[in-house]
KEMI-360486 format. One line per 2 residues: number of its first residue (from 1); their letters; for each residue x, y, z of C-alpha. Coordinates in pm, 1 decimal, padded with zeros to 6 digits, m for minus. Layout:
N
NUM	a	X/Y/Z | ...;
END
This chain:
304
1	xx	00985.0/00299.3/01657.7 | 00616.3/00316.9/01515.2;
3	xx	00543.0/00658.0/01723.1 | 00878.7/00799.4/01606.2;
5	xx	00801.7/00818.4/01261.5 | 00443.4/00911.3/01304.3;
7	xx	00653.0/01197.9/01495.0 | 00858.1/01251.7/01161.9;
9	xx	00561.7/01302.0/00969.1 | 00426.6/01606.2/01230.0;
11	xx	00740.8/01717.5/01239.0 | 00761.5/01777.9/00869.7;
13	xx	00446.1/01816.7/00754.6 | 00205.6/02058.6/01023.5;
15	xx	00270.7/02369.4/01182.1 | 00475.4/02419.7/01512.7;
17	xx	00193.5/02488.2/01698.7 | 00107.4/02112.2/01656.7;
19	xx	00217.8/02024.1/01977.2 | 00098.2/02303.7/02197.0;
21	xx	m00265.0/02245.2/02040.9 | m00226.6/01881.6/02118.5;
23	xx	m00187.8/01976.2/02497.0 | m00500.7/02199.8/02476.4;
25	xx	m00723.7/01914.3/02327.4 | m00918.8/01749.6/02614.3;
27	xx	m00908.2/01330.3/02598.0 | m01179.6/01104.8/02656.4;
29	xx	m01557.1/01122.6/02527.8 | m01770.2/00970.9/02262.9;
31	xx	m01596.7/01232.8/01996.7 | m01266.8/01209.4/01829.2;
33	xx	m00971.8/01094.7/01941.1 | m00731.3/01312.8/02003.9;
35	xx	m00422.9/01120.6/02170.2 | m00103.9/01195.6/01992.7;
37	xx	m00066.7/00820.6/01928.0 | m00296.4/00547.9/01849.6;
39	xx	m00209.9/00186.1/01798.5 | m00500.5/00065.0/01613.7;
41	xx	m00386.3/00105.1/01232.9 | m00085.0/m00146.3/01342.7;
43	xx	m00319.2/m00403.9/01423.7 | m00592.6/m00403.1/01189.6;
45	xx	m00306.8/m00349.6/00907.6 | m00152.4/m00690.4/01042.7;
47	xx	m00483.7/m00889.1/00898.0 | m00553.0/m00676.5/00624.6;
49	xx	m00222.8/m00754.5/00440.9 | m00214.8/m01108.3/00533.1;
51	xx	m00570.0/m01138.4/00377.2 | m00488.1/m00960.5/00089.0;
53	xx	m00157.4/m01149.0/m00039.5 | m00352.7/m01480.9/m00003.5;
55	xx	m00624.1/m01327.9/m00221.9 | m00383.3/m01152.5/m00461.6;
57	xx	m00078.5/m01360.8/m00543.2 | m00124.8/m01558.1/m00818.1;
59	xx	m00215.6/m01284.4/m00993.6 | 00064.5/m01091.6/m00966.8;
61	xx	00270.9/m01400.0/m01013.0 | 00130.4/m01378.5/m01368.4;
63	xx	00176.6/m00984.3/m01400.9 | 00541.0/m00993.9/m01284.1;
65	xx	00602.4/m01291.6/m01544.3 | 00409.2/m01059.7/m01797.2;
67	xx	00602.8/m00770.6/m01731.3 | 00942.5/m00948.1/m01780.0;
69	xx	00866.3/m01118.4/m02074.6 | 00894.5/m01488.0/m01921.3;
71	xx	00846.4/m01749.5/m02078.6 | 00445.8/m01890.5/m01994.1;
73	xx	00557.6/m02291.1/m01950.1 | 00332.4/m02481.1/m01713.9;
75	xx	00138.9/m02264.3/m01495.7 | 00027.9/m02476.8/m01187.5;
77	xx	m00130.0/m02317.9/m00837.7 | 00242.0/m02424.7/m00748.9;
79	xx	00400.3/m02185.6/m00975.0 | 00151.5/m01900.2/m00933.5;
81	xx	00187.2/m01897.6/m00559.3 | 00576.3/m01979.5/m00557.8;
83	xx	00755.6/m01683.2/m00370.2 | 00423.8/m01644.6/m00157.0;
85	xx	00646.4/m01692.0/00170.4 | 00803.5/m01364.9/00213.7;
87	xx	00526.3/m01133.1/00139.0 | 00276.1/m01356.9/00336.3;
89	xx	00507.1/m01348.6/00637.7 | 00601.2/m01019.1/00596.0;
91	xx	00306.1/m00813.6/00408.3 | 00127.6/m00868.5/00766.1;
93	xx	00390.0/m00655.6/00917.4 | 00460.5/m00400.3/00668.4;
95	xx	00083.6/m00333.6/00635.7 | 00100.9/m00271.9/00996.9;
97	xx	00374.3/m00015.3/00941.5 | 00135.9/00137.8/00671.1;
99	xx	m00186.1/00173.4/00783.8 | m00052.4/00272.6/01149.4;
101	xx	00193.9/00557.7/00994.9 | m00127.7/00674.3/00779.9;
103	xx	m00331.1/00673.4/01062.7 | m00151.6/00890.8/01273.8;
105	xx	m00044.2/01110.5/00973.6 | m00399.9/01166.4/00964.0;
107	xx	m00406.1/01256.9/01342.6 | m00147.3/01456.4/01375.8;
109	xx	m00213.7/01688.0/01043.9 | m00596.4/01721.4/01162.9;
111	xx	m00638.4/01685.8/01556.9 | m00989.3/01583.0/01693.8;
113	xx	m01136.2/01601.8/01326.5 | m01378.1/01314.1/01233.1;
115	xx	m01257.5/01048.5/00995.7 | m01540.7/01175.2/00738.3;
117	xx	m01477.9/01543.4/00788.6 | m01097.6/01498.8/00683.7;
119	xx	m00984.6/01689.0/00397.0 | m00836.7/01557.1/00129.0;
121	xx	m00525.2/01736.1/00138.0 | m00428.0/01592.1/00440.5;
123	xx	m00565.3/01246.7/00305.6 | m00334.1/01291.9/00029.3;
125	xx	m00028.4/01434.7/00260.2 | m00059.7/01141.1/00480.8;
127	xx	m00073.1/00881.2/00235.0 | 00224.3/01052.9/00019.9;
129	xx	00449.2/01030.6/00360.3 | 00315.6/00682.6/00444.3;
131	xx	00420.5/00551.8/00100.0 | 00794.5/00711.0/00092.9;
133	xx	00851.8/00650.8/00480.1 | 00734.4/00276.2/00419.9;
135	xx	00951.0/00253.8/00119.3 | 01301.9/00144.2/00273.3;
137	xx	01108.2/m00112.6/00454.4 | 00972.7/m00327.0/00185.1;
139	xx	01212.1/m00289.6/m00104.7 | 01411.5/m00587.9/00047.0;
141	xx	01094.2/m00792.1/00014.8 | 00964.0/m00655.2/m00313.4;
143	xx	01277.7/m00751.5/m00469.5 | 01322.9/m01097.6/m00285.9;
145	xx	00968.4/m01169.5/m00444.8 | 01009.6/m01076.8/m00780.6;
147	xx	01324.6/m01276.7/m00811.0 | 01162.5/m01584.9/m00698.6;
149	xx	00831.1/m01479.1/m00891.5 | 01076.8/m01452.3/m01216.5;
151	xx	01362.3/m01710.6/m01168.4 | 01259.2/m01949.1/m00887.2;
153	xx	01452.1/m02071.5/m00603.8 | 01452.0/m02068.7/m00239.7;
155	xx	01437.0/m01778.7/m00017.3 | 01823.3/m01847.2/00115.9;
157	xx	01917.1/m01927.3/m00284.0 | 01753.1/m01567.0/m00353.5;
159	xx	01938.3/m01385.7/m00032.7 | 02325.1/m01574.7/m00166.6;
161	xx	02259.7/m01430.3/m00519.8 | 02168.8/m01118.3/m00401.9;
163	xx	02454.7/m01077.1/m00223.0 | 02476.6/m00776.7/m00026.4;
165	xx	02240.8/m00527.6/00140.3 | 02290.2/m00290.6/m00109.7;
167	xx	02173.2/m00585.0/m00370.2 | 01806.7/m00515.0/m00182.9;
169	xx	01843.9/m00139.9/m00268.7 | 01899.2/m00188.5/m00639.5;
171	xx	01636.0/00039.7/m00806.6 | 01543.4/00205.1/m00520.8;
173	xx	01477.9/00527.8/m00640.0 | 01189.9/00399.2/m00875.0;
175	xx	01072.8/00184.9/m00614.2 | 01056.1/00485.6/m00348.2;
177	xx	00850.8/00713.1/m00653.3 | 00627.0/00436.4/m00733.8;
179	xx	00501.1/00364.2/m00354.6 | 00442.9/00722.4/m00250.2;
181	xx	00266.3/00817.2/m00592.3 | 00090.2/00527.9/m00592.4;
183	xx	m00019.9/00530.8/m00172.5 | m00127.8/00863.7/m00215.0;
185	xx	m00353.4/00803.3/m00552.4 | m00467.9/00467.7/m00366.1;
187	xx	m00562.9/00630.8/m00033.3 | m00713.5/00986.2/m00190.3;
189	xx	m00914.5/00769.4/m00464.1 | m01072.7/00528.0/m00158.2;
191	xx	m01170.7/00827.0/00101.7 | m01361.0/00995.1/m00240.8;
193	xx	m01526.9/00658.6/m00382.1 | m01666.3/00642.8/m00039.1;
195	xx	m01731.4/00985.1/00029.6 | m01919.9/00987.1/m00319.3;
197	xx	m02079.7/00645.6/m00286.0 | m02234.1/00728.1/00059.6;
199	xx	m02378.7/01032.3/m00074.9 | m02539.0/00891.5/m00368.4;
201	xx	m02693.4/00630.2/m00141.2 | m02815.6/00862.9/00107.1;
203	xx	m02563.9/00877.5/00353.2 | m02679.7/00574.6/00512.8;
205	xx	m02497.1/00396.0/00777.4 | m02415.8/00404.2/01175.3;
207	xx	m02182.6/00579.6/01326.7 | m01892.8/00455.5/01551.2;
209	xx	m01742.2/00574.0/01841.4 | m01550.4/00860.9/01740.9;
211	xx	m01832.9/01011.9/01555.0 | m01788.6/00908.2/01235.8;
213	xx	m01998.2/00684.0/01004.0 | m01975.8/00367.2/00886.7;
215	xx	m02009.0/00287.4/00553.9 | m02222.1/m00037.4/00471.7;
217	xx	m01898.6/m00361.7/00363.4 | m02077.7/m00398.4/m00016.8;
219	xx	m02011.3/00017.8/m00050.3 | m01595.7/m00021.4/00071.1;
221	xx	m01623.3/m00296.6/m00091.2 | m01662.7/m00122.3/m00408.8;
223	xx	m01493.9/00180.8/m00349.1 | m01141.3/m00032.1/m00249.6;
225	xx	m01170.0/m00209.1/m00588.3 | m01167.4/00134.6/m00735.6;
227	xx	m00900.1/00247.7/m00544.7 | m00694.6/m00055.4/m00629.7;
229	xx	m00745.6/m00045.0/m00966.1 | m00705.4/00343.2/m01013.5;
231	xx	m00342.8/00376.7/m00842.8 | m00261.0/00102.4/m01012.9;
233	xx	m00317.3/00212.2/m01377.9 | m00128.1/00577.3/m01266.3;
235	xx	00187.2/00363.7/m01185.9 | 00203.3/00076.8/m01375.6;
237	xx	00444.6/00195.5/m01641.1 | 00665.7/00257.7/m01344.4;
239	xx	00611.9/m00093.3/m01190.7 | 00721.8/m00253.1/m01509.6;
241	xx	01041.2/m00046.1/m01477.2 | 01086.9/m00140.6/m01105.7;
243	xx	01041.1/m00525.2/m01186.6 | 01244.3/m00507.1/m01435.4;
245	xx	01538.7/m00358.7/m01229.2 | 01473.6/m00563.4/m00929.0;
247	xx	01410.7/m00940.1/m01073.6 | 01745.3/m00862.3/m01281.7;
249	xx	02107.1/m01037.2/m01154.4 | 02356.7/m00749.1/m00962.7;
251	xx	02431.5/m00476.2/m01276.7 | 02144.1/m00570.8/m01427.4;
253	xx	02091.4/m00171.9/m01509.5 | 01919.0/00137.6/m01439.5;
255	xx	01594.6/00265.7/m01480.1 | 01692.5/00434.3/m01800.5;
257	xx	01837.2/00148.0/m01932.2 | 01525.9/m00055.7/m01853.9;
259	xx	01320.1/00180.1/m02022.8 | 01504.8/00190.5/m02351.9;
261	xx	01519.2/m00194.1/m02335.6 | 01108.2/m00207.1/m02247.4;
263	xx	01056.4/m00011.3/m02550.1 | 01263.4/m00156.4/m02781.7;
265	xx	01088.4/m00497.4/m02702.8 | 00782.2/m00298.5/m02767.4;
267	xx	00731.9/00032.4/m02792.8 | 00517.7/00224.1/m02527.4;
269	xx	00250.6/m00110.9/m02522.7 | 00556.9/m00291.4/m02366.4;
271	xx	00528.8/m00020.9/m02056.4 | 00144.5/m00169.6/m02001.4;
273	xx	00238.4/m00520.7/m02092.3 | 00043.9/m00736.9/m01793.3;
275	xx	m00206.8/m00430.8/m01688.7 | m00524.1/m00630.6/m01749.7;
277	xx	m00350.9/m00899.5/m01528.0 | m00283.9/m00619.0/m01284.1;
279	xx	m00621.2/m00460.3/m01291.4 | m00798.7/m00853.5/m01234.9;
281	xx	m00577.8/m00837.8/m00912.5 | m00612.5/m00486.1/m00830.2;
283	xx	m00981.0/m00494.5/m00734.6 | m01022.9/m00816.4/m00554.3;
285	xx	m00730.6/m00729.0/m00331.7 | m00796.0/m00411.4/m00247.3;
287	xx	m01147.8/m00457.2/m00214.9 | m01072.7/m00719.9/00058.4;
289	xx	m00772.2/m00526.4/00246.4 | m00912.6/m00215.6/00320.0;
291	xx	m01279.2/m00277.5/00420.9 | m01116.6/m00532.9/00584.5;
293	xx	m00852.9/m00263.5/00734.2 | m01171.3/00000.4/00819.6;
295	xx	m01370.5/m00297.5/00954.4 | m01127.0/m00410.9/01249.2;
297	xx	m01076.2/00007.3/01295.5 | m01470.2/00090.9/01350.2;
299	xx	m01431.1/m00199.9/01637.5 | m01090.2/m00114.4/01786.7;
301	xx	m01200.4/00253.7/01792.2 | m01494.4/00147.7/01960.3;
303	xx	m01388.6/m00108.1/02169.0 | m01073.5/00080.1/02297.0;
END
């Protein structure tokens, strides 16, 4: 399923001489891969998201409950980590999906380049198709967690209220806009941060096994915060828009009726209600998931 819809992506997005160029490309070596499939974004995007949802959810427990203008009550570690279950068990997977669609986006657009010789078009093209091909996959989860985040309950209460498939859907269309913009601002804005970072440092750091360098942890370190924090201020109005839609009961609206009721509660403030809530999370989490991501690839790459 996986190399399908890396297949998709080089279907839609690079010339037809993909394939034949492909054949041409010799295997093997200490330089770049150049397989037409690799496996190791799937696993090291397993960890990553597991990691980063037990770093991350309270906060956005308190964003999402920002956002919808609930009511503070007693704020325990219970409540902030209530509706933890379904993104912990399923965040693993769906990171999996992401980083192993991105990384052979990457592959297929730019064949036997180097991972710091990529340019940033086809950063940004792979992370845009990552984000809206990854989309139908976790709206079913992203609205199963808000409505627990927002209104409590078990998972099964959650699913019966729901009520249908199409219940998962609601809001979809905001949902799909928010996670390509936002992949391809998150993924664009990491590659430069470390691009730029490396430079100003001198460059420093070994290289792996297909050719490219690593970056020191404390540098993606800083660079992920960035990136988690920057494609997270370009789409927040829209996230308050999509938790609005998705926490509400079936009919709760559409996206232009939660926008005129967002700013009638407060004006265009209401649309960044919970950002400095979003921005605390935003840089822990995504300066643990994708070091952590580029980490396990540097030793899959060169282990395998």
């Amino acid at each position: 399923m996986f190399c399908g819809q890396a297949s998709l992506v080089a279907a839609a997005l690079h010339p037809p001489e993909f394939a034949a160029e492909m054949r041409s490309k010799p295997s093997g070596g200490a330089g770049p891969s150049t397989s037409a499939f690799s496996a190791h974004g799937f696993v090291s995007g397993v960890i990553a998201g597991g990691t980063g949802v037990l770093v991350g959810h309270g906060f956005d427990t308190l964003k999402v409950r920002s956002q919808v203008g609930a009511a503070d009550g007693a704020l325990s570690v219970a409540v902030l980590y209530r509706g933890i279950l379904p993104p912990l068990i399923t965040t693993g997977a769906a990171r999996a999906l992401y980083f192993g669609i991105f990384e052979n986006a990457k592959r297929m657009l730019e064949p036997g380049v180097a991972e710091d010789e990529l340019s940033l078009r086809s950063v940004g093209v792979a992370a845009a198709a990552t984000g809206a091909l990854t989309a139908p996959v976790t709206s079913p989860f992203v609205t199963l967690k808000l409505r627990q985040q927002v209104n409590g309950g078990s998972v099964a209460q959650v699913i019966r209220d729901v009520g249908s498939v199409g219940g998962f859907y609601r809001g979809f269309g905001v949902h799909g806009t928010l996670e390509t913009i936002g992949s391809c601002v998150y993924l664009v804005t990491y590659v430069v941060a470390k691009r730029a970072m490396s430079g100003a440092s001198g460059g420093g750091g070994a290289a792996d096994g297909s050719g490219s360098k690593r970056e020191s942890l404390l540098l993606r370190s800083c660079a992920g915060a960035l990136a988690g924090m920057t494609a997270w201020t370009a789409i927040y109005p829209v996230d308050v828009l999509r938790s609005r839609i998705m926490s509400q009961p079936a009919g709760g609206g559409s996206a232009l009726r939660a926008a005129r009721e967002c700013y009638a509660e407060g004006g265009l403030r209401a649309f960044w209600r919970g950002i400095g809530m979003t921005l605390l999370r935003a840089g822990p989490v995504a300066g643990v998931v994708l070091p952590v991501n580029d980490v396990l690839l540097d030793y899959l790459r060169t282990v395998f």
